[in-house]
Backbone bond lengths (Angstrom), bond angles and torsions (degrees), N, CA, C in turn:
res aa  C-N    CA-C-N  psi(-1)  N-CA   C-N-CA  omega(-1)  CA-C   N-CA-C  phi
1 X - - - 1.450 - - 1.521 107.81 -
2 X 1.383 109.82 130.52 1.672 105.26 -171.52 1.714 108.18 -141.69
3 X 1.960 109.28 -18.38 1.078 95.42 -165.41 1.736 90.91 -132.06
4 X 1.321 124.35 168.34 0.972 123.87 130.44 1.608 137.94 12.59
5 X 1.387 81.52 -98.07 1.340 98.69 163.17 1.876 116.17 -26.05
6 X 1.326 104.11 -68.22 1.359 134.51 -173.69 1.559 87.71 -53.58
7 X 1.586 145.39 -44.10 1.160 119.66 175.80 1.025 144.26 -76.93
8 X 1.966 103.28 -24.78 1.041 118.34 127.96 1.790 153.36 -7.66
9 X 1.080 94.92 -63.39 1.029 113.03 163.50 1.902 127.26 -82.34
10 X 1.277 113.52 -11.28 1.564 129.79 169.62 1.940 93.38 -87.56
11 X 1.098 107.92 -34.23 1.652 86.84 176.73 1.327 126.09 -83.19
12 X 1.727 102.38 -19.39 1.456 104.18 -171.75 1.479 104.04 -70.44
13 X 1.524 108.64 -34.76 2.368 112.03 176.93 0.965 109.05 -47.00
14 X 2.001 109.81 -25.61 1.769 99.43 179.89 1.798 107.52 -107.88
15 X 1.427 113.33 57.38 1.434 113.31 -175.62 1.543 124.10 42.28
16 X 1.320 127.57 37.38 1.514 127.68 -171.00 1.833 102.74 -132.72
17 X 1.136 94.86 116.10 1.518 99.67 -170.82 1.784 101.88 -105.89
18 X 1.033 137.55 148.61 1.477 133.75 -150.71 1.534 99.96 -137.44
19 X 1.006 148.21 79.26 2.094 141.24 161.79 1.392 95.28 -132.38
20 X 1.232 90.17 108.71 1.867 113.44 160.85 1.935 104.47 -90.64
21 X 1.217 126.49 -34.70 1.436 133.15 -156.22 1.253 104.34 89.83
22 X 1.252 116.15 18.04 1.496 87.57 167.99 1.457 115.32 -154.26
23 X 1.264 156.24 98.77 1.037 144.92 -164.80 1.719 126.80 -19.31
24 X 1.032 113.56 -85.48 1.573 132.80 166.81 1.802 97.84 -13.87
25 X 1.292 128.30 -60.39 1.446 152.03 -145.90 1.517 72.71 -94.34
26 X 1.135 121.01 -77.63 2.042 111.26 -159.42 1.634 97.42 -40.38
27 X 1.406 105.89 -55.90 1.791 109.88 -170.01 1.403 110.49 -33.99
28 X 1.543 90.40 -63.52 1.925 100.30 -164.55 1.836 96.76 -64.44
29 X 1.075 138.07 -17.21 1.415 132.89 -159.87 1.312 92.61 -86.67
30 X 1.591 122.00 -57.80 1.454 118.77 168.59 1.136 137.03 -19.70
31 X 1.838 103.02 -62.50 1.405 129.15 -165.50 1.878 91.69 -60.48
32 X 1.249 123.86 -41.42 1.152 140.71 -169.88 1.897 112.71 -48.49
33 X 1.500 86.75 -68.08 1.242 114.44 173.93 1.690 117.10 -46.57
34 X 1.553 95.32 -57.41 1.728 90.03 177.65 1.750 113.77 -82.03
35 X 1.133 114.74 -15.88 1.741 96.77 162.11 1.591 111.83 -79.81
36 X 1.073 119.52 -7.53 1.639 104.26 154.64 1.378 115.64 -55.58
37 X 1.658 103.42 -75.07 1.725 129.04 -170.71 1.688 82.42 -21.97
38 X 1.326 106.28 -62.19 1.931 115.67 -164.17 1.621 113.04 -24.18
39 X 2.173 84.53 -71.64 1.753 93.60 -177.63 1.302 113.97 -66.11
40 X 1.190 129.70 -17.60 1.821 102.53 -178.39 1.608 83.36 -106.95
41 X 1.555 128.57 39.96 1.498 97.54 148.36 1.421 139.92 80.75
42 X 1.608 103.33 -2.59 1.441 124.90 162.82 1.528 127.76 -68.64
43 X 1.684 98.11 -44.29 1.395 90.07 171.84 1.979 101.96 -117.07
44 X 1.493 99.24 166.66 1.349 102.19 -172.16 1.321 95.81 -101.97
45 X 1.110 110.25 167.10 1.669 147.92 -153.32 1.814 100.22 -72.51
46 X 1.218 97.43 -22.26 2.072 95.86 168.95 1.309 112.27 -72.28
47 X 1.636 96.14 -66.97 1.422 103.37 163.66 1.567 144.09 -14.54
48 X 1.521 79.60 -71.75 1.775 103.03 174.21 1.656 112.27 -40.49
49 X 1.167 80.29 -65.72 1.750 105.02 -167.78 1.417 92.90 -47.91
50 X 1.498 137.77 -96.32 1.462 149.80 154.96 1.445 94.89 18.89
51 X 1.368 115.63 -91.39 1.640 111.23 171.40 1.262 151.10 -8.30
52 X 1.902 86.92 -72.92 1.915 105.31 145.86 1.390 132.53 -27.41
53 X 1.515 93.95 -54.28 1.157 99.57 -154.80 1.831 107.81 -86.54
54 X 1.446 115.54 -10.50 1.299 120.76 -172.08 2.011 97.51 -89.43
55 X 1.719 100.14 -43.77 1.594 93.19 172.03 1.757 119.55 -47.10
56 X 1.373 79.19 -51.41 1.940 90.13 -166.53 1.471 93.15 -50.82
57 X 1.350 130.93 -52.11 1.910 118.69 -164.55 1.217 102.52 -58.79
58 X 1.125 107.06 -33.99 1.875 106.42 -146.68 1.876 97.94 -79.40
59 X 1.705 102.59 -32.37 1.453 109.41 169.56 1.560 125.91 -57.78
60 X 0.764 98.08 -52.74 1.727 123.56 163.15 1.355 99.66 -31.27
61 X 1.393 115.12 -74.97 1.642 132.60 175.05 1.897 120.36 -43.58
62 X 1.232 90.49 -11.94 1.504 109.51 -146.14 1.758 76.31 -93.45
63 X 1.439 104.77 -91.10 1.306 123.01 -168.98 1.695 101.67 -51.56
64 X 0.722 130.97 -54.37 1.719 123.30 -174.79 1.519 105.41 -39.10
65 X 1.501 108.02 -56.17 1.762 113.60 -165.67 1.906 95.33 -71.15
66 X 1.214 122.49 -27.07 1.641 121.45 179.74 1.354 91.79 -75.17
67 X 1.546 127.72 -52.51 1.609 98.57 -179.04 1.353 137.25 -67.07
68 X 1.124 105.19 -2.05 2.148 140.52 -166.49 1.569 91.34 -74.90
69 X 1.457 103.50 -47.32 1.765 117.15 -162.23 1.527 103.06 -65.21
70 X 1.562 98.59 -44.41 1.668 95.28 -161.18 1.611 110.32 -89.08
C-alpha cells in the first residue's frame, strides 16, 4: 500500500466507498473510516498504521496546496 488510491481500494474489500467532491474531505473521511475497520478489529495494527500514515502525508499535501489557493 503506497497511495491513496491503494487505501482506497482496502476500504472498498470492506464495502465502504468514499466521494465527498472534494479531495481534502475524501482524505479526512478515509482516515475516519479505517480507524473504525481498526476498533472493531478488521484490520490489524500494520495495516492500520500503513494507512494512517499514507492519509496523514497526502493530507498535509492536501491542505498546504488549499492554503496556496487562498
Amino acid at each position: 500500500m503506497k497511495t491513496v488510491y491503494d487505501v482506497a481500494q482496502l476500504l472498498r474489500k470492506h464495502g465502504i466507498i468514499v466521494y465527498l467532491g472534494k479531495r481534502q474531505y475524501d482524505i479526512e473521511m478515509m482516515e475516519y473510516e479505517v480507524t473504525e475497520l481498526f476498533k472493531h478489529n478488521i484490520l490489524d495494527r500494520e495495516i492500520f498504521a500503513r494507512a494512517r500514515s499514507i492519509l496523514k502525508q497526502e493530507l498535509i499535501k492536501e491542505q498546504r496546496k488549499n492554503s496556496s489557493l487562498n
